[in-house]
Each structure stands twice: as structure tokens, then as C-alpha cells.
N, CA, C and O atoms as a GROMACS GRO file, in nm:
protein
  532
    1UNK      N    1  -6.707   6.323   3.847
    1UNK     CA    2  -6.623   6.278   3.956
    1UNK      C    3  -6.642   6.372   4.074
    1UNK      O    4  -6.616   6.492   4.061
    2UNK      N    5  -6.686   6.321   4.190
    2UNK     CA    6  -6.697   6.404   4.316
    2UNK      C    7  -6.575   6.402   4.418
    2UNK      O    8  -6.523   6.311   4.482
    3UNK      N    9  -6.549   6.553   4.405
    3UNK     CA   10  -6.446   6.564   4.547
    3UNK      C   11  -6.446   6.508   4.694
    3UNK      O   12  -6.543   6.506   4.770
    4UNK      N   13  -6.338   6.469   4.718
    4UNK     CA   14  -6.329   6.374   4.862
    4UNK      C   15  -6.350   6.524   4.966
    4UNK      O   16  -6.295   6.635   4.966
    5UNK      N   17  -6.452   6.463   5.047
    5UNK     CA   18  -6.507   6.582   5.153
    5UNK      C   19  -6.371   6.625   5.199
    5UNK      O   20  -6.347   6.745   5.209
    6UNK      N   21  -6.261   6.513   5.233
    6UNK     CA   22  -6.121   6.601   5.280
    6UNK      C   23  -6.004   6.575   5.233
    6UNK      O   24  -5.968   6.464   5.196
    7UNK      N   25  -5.932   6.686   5.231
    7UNK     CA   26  -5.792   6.653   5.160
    7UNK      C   27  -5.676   6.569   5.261
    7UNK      O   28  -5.574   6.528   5.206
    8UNK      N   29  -5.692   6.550   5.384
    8UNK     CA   30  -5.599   6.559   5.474
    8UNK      C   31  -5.556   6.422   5.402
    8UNK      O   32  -5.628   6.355   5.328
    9UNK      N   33  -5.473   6.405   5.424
    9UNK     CA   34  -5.406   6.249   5.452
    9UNK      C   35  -5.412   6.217   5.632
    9UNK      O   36  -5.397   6.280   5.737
   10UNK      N   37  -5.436   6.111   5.596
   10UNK     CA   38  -5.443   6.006   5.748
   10UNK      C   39  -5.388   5.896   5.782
   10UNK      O   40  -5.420   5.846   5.674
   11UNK      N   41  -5.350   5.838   5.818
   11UNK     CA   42  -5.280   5.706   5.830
   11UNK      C   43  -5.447   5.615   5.831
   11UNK      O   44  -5.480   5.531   5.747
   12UNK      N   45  -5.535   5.662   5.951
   12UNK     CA   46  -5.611   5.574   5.986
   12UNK      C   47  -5.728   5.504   5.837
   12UNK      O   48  -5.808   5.410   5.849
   13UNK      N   49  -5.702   5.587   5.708
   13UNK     CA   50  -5.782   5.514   5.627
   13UNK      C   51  -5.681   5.360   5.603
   13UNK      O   52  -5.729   5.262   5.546
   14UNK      N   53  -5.552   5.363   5.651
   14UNK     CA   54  -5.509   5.228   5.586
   14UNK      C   55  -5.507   5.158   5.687
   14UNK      O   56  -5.511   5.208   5.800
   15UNK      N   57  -5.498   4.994   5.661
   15UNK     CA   58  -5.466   4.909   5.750
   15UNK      C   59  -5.371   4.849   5.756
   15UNK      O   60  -5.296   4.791   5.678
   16UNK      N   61  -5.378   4.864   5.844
   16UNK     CA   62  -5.171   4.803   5.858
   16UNK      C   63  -5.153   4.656   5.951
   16UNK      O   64  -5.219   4.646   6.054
   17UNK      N   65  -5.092   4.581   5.925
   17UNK     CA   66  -5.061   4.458   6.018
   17UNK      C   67  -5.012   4.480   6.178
   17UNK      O   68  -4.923   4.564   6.195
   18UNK      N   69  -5.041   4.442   6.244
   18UNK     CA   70  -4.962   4.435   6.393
   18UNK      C   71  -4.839   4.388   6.364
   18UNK      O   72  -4.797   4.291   6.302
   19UNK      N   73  -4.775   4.508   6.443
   19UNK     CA   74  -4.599   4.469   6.404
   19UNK      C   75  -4.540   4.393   6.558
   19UNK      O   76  -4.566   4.467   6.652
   20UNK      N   77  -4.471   4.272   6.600
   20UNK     CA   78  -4.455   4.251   6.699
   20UNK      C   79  -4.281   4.224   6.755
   20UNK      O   80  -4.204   4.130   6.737
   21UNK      N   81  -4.268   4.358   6.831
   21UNK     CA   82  -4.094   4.409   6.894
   21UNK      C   83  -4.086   4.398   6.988
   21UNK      O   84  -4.133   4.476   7.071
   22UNK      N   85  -3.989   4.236   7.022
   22UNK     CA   86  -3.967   4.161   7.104
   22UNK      C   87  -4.135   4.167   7.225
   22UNK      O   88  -4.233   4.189   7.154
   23UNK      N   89  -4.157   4.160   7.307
   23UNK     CA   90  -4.310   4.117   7.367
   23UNK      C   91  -4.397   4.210   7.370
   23UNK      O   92  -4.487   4.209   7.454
   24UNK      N   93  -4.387   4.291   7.294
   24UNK     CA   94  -4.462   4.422   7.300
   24UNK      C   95  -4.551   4.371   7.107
   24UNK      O   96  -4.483   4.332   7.013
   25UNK      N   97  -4.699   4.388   7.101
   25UNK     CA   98  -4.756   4.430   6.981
   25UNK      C   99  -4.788   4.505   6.976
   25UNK      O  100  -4.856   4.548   7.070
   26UNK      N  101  -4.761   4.590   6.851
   26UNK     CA  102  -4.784   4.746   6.832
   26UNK      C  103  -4.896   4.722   6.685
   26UNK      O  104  -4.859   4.677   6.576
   27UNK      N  105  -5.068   4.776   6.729
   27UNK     CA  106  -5.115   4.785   6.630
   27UNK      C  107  -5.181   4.924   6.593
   27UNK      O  108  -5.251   4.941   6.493
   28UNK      N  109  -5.158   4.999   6.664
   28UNK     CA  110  -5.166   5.167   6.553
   28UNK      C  111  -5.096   5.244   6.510
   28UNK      O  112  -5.001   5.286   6.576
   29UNK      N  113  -5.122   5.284   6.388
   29UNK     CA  114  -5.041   5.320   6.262
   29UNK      C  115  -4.929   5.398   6.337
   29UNK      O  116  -4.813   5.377   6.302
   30UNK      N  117  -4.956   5.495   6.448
   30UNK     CA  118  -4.860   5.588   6.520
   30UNK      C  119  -4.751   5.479   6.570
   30UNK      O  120  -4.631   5.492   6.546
   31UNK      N  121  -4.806   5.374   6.641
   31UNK     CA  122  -4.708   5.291   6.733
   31UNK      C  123  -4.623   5.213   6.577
   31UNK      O  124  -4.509   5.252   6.552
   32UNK      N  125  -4.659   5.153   6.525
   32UNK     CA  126  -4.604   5.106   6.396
   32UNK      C  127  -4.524   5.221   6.338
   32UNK      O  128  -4.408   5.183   6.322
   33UNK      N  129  -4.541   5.346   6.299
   33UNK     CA  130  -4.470   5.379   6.238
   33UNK      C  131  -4.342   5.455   6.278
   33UNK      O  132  -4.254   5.505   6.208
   34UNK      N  133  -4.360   5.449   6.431
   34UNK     CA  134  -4.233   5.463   6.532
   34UNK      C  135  -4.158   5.342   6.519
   34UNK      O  136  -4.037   5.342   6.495
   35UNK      N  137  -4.222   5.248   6.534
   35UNK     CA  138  -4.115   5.108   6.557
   35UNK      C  139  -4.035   5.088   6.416
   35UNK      O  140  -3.934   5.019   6.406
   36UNK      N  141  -4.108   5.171   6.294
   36UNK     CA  142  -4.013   5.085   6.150
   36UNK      C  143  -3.916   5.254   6.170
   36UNK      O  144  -3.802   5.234   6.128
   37UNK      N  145  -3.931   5.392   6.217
   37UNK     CA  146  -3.808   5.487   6.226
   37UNK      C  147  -3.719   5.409   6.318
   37UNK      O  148  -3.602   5.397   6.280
   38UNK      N  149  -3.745   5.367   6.406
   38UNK     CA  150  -3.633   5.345   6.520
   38UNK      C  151  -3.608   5.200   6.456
   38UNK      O  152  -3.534   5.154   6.543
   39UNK      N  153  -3.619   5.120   6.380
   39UNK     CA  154  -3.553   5.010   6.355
   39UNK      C  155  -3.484   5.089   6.230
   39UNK      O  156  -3.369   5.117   6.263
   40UNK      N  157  -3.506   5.125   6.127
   40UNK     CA  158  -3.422   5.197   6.013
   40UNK      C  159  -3.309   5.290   6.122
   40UNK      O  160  -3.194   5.247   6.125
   41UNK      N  161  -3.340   5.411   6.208
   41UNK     CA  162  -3.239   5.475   6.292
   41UNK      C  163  -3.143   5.375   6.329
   41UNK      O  164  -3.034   5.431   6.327
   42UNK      N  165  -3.130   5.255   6.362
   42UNK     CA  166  -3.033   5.198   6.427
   42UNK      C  167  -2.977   5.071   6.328
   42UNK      O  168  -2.883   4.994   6.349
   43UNK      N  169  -3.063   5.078   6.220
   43UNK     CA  170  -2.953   4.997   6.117
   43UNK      C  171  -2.872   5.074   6.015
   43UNK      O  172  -2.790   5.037   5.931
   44UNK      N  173  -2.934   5.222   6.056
   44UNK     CA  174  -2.850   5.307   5.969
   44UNK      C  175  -2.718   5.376   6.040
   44UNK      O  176  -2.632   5.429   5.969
   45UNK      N  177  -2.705   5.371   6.180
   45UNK     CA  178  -2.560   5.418   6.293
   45UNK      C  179  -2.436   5.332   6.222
   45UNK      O  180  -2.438   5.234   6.148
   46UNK      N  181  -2.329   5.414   6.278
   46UNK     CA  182  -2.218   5.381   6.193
   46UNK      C  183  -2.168   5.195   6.272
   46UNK      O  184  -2.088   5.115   6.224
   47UNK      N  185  -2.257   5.182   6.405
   47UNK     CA  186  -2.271   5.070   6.490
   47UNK      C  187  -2.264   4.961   6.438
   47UNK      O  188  -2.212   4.864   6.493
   48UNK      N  189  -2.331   4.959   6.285
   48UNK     CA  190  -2.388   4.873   6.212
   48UNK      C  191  -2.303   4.823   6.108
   48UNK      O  192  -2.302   4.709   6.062
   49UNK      N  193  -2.216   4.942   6.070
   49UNK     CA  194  -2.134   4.871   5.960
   49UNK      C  195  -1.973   4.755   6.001
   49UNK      O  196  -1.916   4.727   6.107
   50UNK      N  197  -1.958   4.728   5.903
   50UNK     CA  198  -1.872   4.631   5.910
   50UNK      C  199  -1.698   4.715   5.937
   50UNK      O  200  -1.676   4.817   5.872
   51UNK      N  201  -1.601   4.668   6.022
   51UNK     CA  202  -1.498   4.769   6.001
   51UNK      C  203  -1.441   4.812   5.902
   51UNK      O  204  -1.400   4.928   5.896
   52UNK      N  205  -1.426   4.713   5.791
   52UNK     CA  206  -1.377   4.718   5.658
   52UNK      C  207  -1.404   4.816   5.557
   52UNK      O  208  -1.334   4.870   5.471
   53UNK      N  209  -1.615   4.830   5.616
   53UNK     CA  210  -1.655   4.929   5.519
   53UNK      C  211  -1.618   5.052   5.591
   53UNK      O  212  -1.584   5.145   5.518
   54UNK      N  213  -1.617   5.067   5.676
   54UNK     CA  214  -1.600   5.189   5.796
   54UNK      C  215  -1.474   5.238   5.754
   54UNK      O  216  -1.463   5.358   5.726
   55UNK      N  217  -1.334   5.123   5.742
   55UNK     CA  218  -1.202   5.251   5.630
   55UNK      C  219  -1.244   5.280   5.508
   55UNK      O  220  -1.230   5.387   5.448
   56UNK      N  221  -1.282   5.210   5.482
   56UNK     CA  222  -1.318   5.274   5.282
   56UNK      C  223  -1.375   5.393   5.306
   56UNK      O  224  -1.333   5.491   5.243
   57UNK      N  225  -1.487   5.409   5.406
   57UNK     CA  226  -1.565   5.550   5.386
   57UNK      C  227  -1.493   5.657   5.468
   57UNK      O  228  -1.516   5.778   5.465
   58UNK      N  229  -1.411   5.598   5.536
   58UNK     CA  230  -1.289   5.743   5.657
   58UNK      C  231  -1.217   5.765   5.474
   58UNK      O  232  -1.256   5.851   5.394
   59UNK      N  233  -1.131   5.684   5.453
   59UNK     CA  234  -1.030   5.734   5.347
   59UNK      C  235  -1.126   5.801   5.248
   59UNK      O  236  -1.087   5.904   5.194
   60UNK      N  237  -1.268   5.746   5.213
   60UNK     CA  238  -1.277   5.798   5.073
   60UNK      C  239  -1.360   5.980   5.152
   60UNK      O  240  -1.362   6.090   5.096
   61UNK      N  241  -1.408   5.949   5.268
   61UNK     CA  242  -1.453   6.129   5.289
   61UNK      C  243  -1.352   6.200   5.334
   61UNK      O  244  -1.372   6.317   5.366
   62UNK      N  245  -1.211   6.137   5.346
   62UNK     CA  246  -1.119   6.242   5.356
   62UNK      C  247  -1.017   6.261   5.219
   62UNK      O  248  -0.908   6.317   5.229
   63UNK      N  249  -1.063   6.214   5.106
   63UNK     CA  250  -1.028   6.273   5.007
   63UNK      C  251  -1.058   6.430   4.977
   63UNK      O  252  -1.142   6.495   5.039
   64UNK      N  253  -1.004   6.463   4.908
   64UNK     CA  254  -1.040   6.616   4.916
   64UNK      C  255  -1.107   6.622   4.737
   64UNK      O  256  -1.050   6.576   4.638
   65UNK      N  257  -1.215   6.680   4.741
   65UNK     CA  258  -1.269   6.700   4.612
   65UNK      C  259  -1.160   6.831   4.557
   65UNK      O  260  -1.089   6.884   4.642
   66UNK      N  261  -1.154   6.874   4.418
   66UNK     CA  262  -1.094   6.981   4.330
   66UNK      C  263  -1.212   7.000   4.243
   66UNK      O  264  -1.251   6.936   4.145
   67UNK      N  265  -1.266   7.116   4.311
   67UNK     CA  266  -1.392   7.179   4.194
   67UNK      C  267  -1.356   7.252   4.097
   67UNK      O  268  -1.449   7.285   4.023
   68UNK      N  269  -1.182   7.317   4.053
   68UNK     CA  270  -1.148   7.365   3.977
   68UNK      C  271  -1.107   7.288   3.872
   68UNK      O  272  -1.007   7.216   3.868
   69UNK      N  273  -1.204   7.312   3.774
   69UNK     CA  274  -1.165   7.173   3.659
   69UNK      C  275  -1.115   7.270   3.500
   69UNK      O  276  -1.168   7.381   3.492
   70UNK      N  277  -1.078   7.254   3.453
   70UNK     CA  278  -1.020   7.343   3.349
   70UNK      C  279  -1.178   7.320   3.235
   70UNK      O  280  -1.259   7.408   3.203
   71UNK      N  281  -1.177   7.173   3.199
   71UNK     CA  282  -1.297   7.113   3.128
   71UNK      C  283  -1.432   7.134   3.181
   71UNK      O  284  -1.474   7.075   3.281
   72UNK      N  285  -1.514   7.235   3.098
   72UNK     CA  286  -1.628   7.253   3.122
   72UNK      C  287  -1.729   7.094   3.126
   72UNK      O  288  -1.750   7.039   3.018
   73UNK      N  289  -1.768   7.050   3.213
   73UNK     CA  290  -1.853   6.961   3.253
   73UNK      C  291  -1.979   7.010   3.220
   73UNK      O  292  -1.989   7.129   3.187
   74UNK      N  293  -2.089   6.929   3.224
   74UNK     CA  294  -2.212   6.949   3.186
   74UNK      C  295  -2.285   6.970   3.353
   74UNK      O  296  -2.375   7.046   3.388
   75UNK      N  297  -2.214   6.879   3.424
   75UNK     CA  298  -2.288   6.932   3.567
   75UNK      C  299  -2.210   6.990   3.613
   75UNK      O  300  -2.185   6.963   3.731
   76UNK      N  301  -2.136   7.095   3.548
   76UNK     CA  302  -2.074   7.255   3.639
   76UNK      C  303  -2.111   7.347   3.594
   76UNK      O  304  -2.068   7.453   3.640
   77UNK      N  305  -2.222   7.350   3.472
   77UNK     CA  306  -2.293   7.457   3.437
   77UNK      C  307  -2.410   7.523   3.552
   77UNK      O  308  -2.442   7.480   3.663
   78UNK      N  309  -2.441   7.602   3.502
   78UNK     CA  310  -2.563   7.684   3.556
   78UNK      C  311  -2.675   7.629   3.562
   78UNK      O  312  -2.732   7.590   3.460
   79UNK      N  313  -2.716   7.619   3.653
   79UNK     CA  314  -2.901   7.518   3.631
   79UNK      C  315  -2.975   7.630   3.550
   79UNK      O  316  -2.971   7.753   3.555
   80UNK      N  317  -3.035   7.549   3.482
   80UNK     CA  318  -3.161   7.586   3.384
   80UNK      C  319  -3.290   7.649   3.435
   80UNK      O  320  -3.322   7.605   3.545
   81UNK      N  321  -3.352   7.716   3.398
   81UNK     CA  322  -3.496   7.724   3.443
   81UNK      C  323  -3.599   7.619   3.442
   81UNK      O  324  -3.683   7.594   3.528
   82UNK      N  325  -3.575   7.546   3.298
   82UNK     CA  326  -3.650   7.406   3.295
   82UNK      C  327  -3.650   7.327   3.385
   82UNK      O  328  -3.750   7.268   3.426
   83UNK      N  329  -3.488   7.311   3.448
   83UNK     CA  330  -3.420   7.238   3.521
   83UNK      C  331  -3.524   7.215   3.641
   83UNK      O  332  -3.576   7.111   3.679
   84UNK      N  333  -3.540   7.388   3.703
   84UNK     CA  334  -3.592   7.426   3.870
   84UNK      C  335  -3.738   7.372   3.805
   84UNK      O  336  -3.778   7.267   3.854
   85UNK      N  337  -3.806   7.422   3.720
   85UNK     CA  338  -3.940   7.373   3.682
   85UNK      C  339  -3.944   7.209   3.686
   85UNK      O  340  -4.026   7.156   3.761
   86UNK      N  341  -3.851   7.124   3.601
   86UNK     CA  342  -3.869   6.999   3.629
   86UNK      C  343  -3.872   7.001   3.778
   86UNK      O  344  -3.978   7.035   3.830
   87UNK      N  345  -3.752   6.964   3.866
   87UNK     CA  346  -3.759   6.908   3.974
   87UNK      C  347  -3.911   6.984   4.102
   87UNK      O  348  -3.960   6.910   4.188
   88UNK      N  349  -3.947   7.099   4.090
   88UNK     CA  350  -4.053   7.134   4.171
   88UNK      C  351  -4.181   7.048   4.085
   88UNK      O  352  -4.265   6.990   4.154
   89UNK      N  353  -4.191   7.042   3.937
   89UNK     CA  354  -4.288   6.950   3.902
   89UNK      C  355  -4.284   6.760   3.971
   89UNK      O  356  -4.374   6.676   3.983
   90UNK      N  357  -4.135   6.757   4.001
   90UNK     CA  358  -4.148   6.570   4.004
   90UNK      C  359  -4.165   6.591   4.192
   90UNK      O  360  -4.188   6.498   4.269
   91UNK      N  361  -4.148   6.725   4.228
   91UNK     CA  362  -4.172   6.698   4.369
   91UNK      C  363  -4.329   6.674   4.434
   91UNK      O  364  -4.433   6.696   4.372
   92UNK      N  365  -4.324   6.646   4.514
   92UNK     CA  366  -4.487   6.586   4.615
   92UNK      C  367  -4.504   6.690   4.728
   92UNK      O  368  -4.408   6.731   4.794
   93UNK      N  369  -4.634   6.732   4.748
   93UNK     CA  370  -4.702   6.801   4.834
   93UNK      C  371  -4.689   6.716   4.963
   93UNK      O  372  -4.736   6.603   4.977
   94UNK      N  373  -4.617   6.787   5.055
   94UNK     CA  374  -4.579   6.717   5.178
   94UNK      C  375  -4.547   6.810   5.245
   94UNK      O  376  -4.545   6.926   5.203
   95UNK      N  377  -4.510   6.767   5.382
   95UNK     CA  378  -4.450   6.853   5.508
   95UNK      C  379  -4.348   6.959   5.472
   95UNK      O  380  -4.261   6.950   5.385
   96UNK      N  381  -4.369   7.042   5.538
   96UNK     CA  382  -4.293   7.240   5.498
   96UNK      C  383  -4.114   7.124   5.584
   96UNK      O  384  -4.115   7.040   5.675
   97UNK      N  385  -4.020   7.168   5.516
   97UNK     CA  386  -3.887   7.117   5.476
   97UNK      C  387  -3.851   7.199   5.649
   97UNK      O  388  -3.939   7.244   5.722
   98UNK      N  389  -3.729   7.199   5.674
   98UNK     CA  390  -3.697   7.301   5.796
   98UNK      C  391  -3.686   7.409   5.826
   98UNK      O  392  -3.657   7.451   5.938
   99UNK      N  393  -3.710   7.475   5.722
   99UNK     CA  394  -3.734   7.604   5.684
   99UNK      C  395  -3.885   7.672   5.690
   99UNK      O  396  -3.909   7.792   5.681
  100UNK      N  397  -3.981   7.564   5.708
  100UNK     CA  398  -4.106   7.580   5.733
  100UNK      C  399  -4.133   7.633   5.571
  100UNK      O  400  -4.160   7.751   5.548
  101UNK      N  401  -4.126   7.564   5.498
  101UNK     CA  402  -4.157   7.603   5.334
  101UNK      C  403  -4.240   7.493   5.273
  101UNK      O  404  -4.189   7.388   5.234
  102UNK      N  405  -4.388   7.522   5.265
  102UNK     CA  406  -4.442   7.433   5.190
  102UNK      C  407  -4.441   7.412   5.062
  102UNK      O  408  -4.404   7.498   4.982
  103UNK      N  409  -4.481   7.300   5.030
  103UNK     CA  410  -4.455   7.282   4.865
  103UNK      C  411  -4.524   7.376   4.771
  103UNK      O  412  -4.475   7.413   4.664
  104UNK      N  413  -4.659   7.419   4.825
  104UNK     CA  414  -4.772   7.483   4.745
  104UNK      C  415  -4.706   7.611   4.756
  104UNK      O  416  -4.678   7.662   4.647
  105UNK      N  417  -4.674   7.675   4.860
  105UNK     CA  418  -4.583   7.817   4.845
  105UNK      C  419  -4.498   7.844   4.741
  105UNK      O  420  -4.493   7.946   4.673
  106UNK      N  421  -4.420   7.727   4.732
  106UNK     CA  422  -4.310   7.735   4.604
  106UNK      C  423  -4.369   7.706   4.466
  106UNK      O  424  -4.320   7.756   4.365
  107UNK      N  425  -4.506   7.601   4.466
  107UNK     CA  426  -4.523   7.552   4.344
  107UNK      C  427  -4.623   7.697   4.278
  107UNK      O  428  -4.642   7.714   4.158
  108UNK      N  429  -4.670   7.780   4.375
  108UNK     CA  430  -4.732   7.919   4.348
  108UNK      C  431  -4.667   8.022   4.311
  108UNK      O  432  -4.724   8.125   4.273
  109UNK      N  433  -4.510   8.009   4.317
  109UNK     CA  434  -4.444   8.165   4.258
  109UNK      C  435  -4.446   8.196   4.133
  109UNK      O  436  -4.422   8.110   4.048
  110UNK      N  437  -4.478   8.333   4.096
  110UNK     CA  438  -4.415   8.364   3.938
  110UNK      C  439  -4.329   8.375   3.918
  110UNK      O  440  -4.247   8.405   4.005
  111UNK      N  441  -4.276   8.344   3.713
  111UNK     CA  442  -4.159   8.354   3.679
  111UNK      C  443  -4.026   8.459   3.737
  111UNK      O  444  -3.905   8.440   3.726
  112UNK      N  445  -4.094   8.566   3.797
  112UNK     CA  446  -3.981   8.652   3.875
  112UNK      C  447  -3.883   8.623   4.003
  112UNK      O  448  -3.768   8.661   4.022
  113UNK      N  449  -3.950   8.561   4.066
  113UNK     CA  450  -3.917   8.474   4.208
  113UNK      C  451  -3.850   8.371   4.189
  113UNK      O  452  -3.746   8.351   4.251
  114UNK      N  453  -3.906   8.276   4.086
  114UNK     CA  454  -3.864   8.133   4.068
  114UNK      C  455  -3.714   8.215   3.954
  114UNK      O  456  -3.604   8.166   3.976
  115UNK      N  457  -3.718   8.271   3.900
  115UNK     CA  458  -3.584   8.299   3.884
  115UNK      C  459  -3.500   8.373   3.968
  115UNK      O  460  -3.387   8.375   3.920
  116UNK      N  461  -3.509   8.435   4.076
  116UNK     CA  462  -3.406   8.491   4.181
  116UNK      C  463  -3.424   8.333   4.222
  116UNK      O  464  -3.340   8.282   4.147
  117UNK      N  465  -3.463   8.261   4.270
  117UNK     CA  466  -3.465   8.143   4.306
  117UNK      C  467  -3.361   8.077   4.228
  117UNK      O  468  -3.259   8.049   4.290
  118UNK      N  469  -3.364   8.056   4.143
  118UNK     CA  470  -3.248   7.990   4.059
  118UNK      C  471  -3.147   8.081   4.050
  118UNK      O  472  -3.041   8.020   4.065
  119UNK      N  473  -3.122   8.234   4.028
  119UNK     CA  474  -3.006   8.269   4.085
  119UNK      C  475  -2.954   8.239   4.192
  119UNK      O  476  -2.834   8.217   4.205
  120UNK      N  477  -3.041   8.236   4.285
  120UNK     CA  478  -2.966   8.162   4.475
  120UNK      C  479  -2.896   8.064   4.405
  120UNK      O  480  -2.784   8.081   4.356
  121UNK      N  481  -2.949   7.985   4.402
  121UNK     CA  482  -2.911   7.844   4.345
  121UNK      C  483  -2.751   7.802   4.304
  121UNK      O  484  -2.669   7.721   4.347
  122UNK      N  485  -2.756   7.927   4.171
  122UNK     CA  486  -2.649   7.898   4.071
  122UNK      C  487  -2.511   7.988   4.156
  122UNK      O  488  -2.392   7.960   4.138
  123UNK      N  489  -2.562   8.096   4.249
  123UNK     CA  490  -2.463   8.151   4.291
  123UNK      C  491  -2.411   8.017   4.445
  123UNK      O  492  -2.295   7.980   4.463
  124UNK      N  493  -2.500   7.983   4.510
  124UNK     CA  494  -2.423   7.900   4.585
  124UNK      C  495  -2.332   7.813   4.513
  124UNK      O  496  -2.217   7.791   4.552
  125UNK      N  497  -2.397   7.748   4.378
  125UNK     CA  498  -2.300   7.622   4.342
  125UNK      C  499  -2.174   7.668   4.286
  125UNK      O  500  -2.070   7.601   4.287
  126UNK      N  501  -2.190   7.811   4.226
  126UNK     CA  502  -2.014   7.847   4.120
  126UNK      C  503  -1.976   7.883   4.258
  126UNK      O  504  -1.865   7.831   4.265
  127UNK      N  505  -1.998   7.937   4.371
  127UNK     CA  506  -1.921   7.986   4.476
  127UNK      C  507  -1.880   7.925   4.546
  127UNK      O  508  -1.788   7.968   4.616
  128UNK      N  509  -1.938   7.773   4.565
  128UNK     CA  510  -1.908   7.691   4.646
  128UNK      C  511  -1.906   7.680   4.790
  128UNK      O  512  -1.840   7.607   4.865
  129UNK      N  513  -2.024   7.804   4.820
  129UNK     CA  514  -2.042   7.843   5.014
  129UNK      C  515  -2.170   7.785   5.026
  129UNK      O  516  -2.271   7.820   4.966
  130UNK      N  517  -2.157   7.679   5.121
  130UNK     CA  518  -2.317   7.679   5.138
  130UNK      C  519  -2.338   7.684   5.290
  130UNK      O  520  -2.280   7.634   5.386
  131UNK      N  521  -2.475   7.790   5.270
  131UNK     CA  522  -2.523   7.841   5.386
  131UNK      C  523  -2.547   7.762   5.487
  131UNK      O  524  -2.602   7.657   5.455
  132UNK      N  525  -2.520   7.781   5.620
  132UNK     CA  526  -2.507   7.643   5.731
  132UNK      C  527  -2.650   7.684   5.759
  132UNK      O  528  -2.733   7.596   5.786
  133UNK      N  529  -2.676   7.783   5.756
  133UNK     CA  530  -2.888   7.798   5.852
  133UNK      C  531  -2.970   7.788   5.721
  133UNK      O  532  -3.093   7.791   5.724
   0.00000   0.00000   0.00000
């Protein structure tokens, strides 16, 4: 099996249909794949929902959660090491997150790191602070 001369991903190996928004046709992958963000952006504004659903979600996000539970739960434990290993295994090599952190950076640490890593982790969730930056 011979390696592909490049790794990049491209839009331009696929072909895509001409998408047509209101008298305007948009047929490159760039112009297309602006027109399906800005149609998802504006069916996802709160513009969109119905009023009805709009109280259900005021009353139900101004409920107040109680993280003090007497009953040990299975998701108020401590994440696992397996745990951080599964989810960086089911994750995809893609764009560095906002933090400018690529996937290959993280999927490269040794067991020493990737466990202060999961200490971060476990101390944000029993503490319940999470960092705004």
C-alpha cells in the first residue's frame, strides 16, 4: 500500500453540488460551506424557537442544580485513566480547540502528563470551579 503524497485534507478533492440562496449560486466548496454555517447560525438563534419552547427552557435553566448528593452516583466519581484514554482514542485529528491544542500534542503525552491531566480534570469536577479562560 503506497502513501498519499499528502496528508492535508482539502475540500477541493470533493464535489459538491451548487447550492442556490435566493439569486445568488454558490459553487465552491468555500462559498458552500459558508452558506450551510450561516443557514445552521440562524436556525439555531433563540429567533427561531417557538414561545412555548422558549418558557420551558427560561424555567428549566433557572432551576438550580444540587451537586451535593449524599448517594454516591457512578457519574460523581473520579474519571478513570481508561476513561481519558478512551475518549482521546474515539477523538479525530482536527483543528487545535481554542487553546491552540492539537490533537497529536495530546495523543503524544506519556503516562505522567496524561495523568496530571486527569488530575486537572477530577479536581475541576469535585470542586465544581470551572476555569472561565
Amino acid at each position: 500500500m503506497e502513501k498519499s503524497q499528502s496528508s492535508q485534507w482539502s475540500l477541493s478533492r470533493f464535489h459538491f453540488a451548487d447550492i442556490e440562496d435566493w439569486y445568488c449560486v454558490f459553487s465552491s466548496p468555500e462559498h458552500i460551506a459558508h452558506v450551510i454555517g450561516h443557514s445552521f447560525a440562524k436556525v439555531s438563534k433563540s429567533d427561531s424557537y417557538s414561545s412555548a419552547f422558549k418558557v420551558i427552557r427560561y424555567r428549566a435553566e433557572k432551576t438550580p442544580i444540587f451537586f451535593n448528593n449524599e448517594q454516591r452516583c457512578s457519574y460523581n466519581c473520579d474519571f478513570k485513566m481508561f476513561e481519558l484514554k478512551k475518549a482521546l482514542y474515539q477523538c479525530r485529528n482536527a483543528s487545535p480547540g481554542p487553546y491552540g491544542i492539537a490533537y497529536h500534542m495530546i495523543n503524544h503525552l506519556n503516562e505522567d502528563f496524561l495523568f496530571n491531566i486527569l488530575q486537572l480534570f477530577n479536581h475541576i469536577w469535585k470542586e465544581r470551579i470551572y476555569p472561565t479562560k
